[in-house]
C-alpha positions in Angstrom: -10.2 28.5 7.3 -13.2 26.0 6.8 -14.1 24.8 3.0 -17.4 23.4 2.8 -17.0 20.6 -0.1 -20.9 20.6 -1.6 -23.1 18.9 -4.5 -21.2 15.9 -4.3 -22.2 11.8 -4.1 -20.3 11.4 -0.9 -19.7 7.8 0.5 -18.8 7.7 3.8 -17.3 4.2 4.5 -18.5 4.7 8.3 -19.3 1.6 10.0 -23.1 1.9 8.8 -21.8 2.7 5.5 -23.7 6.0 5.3 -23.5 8.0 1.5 -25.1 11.0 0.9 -26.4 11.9 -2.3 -26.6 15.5 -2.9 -24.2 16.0 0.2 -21.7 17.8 1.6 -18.2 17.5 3.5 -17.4 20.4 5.5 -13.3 20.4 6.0 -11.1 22.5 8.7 -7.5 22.5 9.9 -7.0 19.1 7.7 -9.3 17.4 9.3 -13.2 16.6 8.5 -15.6 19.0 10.5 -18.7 17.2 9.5 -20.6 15.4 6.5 -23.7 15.0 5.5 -26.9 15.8 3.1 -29.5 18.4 2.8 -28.7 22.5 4.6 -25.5 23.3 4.1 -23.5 24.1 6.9 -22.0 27.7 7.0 -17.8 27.9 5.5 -15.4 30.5 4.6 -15.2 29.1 1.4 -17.8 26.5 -0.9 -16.3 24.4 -3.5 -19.5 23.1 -6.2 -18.5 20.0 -7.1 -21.1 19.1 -9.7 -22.6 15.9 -8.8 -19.0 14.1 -9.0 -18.2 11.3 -6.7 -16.5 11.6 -3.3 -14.8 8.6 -1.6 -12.0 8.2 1.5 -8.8 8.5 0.4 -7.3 5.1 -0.4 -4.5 3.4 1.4 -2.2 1.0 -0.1 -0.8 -1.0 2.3 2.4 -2.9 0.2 4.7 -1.7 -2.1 8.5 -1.6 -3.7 8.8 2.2 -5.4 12.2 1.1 -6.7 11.0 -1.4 -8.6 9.5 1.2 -11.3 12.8 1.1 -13.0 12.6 -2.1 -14.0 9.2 -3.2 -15.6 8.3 -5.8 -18.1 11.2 -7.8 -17.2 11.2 -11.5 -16.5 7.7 -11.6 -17.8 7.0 -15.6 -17.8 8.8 -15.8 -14.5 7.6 -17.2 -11.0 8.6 -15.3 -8.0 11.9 -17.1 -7.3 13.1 -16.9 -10.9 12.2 -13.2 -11.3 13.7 -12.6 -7.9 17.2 -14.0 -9.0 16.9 -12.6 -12.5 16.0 -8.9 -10.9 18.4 -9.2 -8.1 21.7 -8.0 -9.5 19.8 -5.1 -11.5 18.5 -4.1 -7.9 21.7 -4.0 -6.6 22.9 -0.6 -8.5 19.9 1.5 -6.9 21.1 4.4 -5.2 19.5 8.1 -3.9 18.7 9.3 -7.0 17.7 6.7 -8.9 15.5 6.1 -5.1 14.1 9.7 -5.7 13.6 9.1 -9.3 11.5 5.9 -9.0 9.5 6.8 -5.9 8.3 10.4 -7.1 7.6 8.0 -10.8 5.6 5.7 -8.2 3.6 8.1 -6.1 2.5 10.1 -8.4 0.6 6.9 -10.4 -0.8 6.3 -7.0 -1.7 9.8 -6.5 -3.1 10.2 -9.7 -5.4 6.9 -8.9 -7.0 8.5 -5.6 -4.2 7.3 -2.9 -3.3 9.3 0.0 -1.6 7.1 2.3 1.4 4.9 0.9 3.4 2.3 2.4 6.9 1.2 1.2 8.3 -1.7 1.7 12.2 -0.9 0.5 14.5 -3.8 2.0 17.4 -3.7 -0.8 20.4 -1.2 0.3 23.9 -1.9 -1.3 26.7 -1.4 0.5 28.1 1.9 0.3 24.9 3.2 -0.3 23.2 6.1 1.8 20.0 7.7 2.0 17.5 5.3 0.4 14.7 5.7 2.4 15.5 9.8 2.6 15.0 9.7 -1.0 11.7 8.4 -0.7 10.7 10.2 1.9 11.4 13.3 0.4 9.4 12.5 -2.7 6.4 12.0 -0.6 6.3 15.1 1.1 6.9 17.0 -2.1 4.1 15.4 -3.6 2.3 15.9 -0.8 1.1 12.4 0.2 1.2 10.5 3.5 4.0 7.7 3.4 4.9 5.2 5.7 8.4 4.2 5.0 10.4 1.0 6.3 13.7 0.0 7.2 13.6 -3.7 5.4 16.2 -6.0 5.3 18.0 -9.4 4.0 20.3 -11.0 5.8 20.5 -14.7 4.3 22.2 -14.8 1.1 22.7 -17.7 -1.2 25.5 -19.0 0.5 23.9 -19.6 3.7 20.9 -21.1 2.0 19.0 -18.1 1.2 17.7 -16.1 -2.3 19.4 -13.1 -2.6 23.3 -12.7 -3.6 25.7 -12.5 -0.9 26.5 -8.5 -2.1 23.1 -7.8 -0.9 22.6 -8.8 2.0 23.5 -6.4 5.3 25.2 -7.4 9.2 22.3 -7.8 11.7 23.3 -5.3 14.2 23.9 -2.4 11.8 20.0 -3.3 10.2 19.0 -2.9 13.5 21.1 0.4 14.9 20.1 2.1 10.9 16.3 1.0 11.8 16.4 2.7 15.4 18.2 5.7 13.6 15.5 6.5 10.7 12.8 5.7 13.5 14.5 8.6 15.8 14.5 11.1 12.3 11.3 10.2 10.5 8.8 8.4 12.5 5.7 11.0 13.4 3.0 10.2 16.2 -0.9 11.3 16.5 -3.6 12.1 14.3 -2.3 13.2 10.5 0.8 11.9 10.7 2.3 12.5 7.5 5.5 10.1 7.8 5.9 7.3 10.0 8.2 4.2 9.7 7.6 0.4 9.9 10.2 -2.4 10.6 10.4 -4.6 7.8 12.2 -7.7 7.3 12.1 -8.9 3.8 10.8 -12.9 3.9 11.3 -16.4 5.3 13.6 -17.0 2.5 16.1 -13.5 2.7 16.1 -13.0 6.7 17.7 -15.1 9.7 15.2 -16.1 11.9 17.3 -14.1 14.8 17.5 -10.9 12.4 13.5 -11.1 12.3 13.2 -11.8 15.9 15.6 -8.9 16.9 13.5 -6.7 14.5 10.5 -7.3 16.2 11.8 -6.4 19.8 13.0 -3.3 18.9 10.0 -2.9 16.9 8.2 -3.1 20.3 10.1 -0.8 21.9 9.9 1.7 19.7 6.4 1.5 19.5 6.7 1.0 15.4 4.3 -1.9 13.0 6.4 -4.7 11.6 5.8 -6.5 8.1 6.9 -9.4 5.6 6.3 -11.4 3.0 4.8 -14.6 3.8 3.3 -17.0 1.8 2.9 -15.8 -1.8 3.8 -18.9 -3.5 3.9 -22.7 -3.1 7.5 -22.7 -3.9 8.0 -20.1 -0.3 6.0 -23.4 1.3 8.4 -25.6 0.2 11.4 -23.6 1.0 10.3 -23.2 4.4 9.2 -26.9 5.1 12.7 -28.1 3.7 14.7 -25.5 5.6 12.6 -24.8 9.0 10.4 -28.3 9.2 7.2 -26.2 8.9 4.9 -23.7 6.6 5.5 -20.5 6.5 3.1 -19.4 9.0 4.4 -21.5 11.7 7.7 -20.5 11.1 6.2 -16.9 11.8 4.7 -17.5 14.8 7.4 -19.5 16.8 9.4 -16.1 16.1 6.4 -14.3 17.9 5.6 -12.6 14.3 1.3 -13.4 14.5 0.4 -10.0 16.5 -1.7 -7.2 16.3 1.0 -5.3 15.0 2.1 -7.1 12.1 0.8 -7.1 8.6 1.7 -9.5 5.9 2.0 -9.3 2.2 0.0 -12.0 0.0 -0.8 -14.6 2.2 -1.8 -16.4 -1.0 -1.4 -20.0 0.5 -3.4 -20.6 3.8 -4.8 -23.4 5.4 -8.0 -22.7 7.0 -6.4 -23.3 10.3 -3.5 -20.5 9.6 -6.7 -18.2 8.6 -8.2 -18.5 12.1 -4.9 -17.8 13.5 -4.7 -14.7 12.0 -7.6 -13.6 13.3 -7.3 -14.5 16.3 -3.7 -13.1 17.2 -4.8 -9.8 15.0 -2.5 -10.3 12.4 -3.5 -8.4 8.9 -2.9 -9.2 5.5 -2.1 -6.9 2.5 -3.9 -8.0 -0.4 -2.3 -7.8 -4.1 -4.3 -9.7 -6.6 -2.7 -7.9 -9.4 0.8 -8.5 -8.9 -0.2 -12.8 -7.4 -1.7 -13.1 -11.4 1.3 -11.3 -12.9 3.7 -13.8 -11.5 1.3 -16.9 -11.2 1.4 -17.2 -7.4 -2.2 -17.6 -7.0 -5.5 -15.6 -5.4 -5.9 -14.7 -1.9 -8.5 -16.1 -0.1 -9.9 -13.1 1.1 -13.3 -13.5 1.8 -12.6 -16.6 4.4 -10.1 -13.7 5.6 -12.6 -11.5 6.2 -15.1 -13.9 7.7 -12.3 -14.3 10.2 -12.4 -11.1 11.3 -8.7 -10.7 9.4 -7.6 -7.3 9.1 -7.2 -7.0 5.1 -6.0 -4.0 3.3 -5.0 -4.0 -0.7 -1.9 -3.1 -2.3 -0.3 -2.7 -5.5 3.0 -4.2 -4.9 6.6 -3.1 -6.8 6.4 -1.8 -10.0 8.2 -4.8 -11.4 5.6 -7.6 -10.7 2.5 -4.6 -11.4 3.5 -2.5 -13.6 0.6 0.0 -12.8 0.5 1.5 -9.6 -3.1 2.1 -9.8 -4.9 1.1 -6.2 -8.3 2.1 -7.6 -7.7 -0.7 -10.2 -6.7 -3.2 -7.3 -10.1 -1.9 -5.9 -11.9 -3.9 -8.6 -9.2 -6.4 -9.1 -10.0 -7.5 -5.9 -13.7 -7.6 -6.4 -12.9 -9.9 -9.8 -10.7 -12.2 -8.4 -12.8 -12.7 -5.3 -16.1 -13.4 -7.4 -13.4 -15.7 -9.8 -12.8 -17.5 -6.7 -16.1 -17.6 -4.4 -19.0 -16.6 -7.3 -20.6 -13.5 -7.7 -21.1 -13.3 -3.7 -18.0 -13.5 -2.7 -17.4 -10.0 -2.9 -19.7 -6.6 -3.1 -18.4 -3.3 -5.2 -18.4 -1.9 -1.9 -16.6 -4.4 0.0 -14.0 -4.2 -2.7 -13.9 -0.3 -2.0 -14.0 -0.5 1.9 -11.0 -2.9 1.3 -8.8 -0.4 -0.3 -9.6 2.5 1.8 -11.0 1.8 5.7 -9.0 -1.6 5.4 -5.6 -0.5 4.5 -6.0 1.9 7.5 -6.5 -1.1 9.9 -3.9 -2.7 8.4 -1.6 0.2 8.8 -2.8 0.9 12.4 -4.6 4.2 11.4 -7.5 5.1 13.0 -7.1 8.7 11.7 -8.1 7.8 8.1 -9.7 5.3 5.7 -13.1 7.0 6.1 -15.0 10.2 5.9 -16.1 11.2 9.5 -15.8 13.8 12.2 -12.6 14.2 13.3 -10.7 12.1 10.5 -7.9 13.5 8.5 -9.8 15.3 5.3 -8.3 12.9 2.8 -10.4 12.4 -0.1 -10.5 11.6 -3.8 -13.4 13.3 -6.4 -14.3 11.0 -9.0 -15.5 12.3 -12.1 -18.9 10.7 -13.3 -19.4 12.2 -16.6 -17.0 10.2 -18.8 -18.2 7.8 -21.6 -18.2 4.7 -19.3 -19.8 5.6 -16.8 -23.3 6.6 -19.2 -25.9 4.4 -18.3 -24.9 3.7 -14.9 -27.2 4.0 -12.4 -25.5 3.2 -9.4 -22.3 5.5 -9.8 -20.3 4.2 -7.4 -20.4 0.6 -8.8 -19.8 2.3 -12.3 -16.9 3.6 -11.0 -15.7 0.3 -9.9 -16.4 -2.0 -12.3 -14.8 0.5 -15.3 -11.8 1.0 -13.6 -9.5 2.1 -13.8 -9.8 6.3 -13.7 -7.3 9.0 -13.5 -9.0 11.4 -10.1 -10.1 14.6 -10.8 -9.0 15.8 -7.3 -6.8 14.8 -4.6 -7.2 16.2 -1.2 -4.4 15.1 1.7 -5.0 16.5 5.3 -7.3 19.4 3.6 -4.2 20.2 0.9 -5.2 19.9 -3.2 -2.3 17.0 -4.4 -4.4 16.2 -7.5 -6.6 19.2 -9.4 -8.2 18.9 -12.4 -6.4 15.6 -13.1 -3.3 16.9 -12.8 -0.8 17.0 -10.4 -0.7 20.3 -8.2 2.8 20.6 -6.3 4.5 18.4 -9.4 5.3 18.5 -13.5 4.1 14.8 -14.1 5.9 15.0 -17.3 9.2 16.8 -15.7 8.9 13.6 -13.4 8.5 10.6 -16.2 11.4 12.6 -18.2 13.9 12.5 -14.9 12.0 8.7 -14.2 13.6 7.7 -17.8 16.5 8.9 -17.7 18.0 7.0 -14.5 15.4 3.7 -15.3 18.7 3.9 -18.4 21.2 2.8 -15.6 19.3 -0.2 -15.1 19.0 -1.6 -18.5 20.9 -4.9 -19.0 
């Protein structure tokens, strides 16, 4: 069964950055057939999409789906404060309240024209089973691609670290539950719907053994590794006191700067740590929201991305953003980059490329992040007949700089998750009833 997708503003993101106005994306088996402008190519099926707006599917490449059941909390907080405030609440998440939060979380992404999400869950309380499941199963119902992770914390305050002692887990069962979701979840190839990602928490929550054991068994199972690194100056500190060094060269004498490793913020990089990353491969997932929520600072991304730094965005937990909205991280990024470097810094469609063909890199995708032959058919249809975007000529950078926008329609691997605005395979307001009810659990 081919769909031919037609009368559509269709922007590509190839590497010549090829749109098509008046064009067409001919879909297949999940997967894109061909796209282009002008004679239609022949289909079992022709959806007229009315001059709307057709982008790549975005990818966010860092977030916490728990943490939707607690926002607005420790609102004047730095990260270390809000960590040890938040903490304890963290500590009574189970399955359900997993399931809850995560469906709450991807459908707001979903509903913002994301496709592919990672998770970055590293809190499991003892006696607690089936975290990751939870989310898992969420996604698939939902109908998004997720890349889970096994994280973990294995410093607690008595031994010098942030998190309480009742949260933190034994190395070696980390390691044998990591190898054991890897064996049930992890998919290979092209369309991949769920994969897995080892995922230590930070310099200041993990044993420098615990993060080095992670990443050989990473490598042996052929799976990506993150952390945090480098979000705040008070994580500089900490690491200088405790290690004799900055963050980032704490991470590479455990062999942590690679081509398979993405980091979270990297706020606070010297220009020398920038060229390393660059030149050992190592990507960064952007939040700007979330580094202005808790005052960490703004990412230097365009010396990044002149260093040929593999940069994706993300929306981070739901406690430090309280909107999981990527296409608003889309523009946020473009703001803070022209707040940073002037009005240069940063072009609408740099900002886009960022959230969509550069959260793929980051994520080690070559099978998505842009509309071309061969490339999973995931793509989001943008309305472009709303009240702000009159006026604007150039629709995509309408689009951008009015965000953010609910998306008209959702498409995952050739599947409608989004129709008409509205969730297809979900009741969005069966989940935010369910999402209220165990968020109650949590209250103080």
């Amino acid at each position: 069964m081919s769909t031919l997708y037609a009368n559509a503003h269709v922007v590509t993101l190839d590497d010549a950055r090829s749109e098509h106005a008046g064009g067409w994306l001919l879909v297949e088996d999940g997967f894109v057939r061909d796209v282009g402008a002008g004679a239609e190519p022949e289909s079992d099926e022709r959806v007229d999409l009315g001059g709307k707006v057709v982008t790549p599917g975005l990818v966010n490449t860092h977030h916490h789906l728990y943490q939707t059941l607690t926002r607005a909390r420790a609102q004047e907080a730095d990260l270390f404060s809000w960590l040890r405030e938040l903490y304890p609440v963290w500590a009574r998440v189970d399955a359900e309240a997993e399931y809850a939060a995560a469906r709450t979380g991807l459908a707001e992404l979903a509903l913002s024209g994301c496709t592919t999400v990672f998770d970055h869950h590293y809190v499991f309380p003892r006696g607690r089973a089936g975290l990751v499941e939870a989310e898992v199963q969420a996604a698939r119902e939902l109908g998004v691609r997720i890349v889970a992770s096994r994280g973990s914390m294995d410093l607690g305050e008595s031994d010098g670290g942030l998190p309480p002692d009742e949260l933190v887990e034994d190395l070696d069962a980390v390691l044998a539950d990591t190898e054991r979701l890897a064996g049930e979840l992890h998919e290979q190839g092209p369309g991949a719907r769920v994969q897995l990602a080892v995922a230590p928490c930070s310099p200041f929550s993990v044993t420098g053994q615990l993060m080095e054991e992670s990443a050989a068994l990473a490598r042996r199972l052929g799976l990506p590794l993150h952390t945090h690194l480098a979000e705040t100056v008070e994580e500089d500190a900490y690491c200088r006191e405790l290690y004799g060094c900055s963050p980032v060269e704490y991470l590479e004498r455990l062999g942590w700067l690679a081509g398979d490793v993405w980091c979270a913020h990297c706020v606070h990089l010297r220009d020398d740590e920038i060229r390393r990353f660059g030149e050992t491969g190592t990507g960064v997932a952007h939040c700007p929201t979330s580094n202005l929520r808790l005052g960490a600072g703004v990412a230097r991304v365009r010396d990044l991305l002149d260093a040929n730094v593999r940069v994706g965005l993300g929306v981070d937990g739901s406690a430090s953003n309280e909107r999981s909205d990527l296409f608003f991280e889309v523009k946020q990024a473009l703001l803070v980059a022209r707040g940073r470097g002037g009005p240069g810094a940063m072009t609408v469609r740099d900002a886009l490329a960022l959230g969509a063909r550069g959260g793929a890199a980051v994520l080690g995708r070559d099978d998505i992040g842009s509309l071309e032959q061969g490339k999973c058919a995931d793509f989001a249809v943008w309305r472009v007949d709303g009240l702000e975007l009159g006026g604007a000529e150039d629709l995509v950078a309408g689009l951008v700089f009015s965000a953010p926008h609910r998306v008209d329609r959702l498409v995952v691997g050739g599947e409608d998750v989004v129709r008409d605005g509205h969730l297809v395979r979900a009741d969005e307001d069966e989940i935010a009833r369910e999402h209220r009810r165990e968020a109650t659990r949590f209250t103080a």
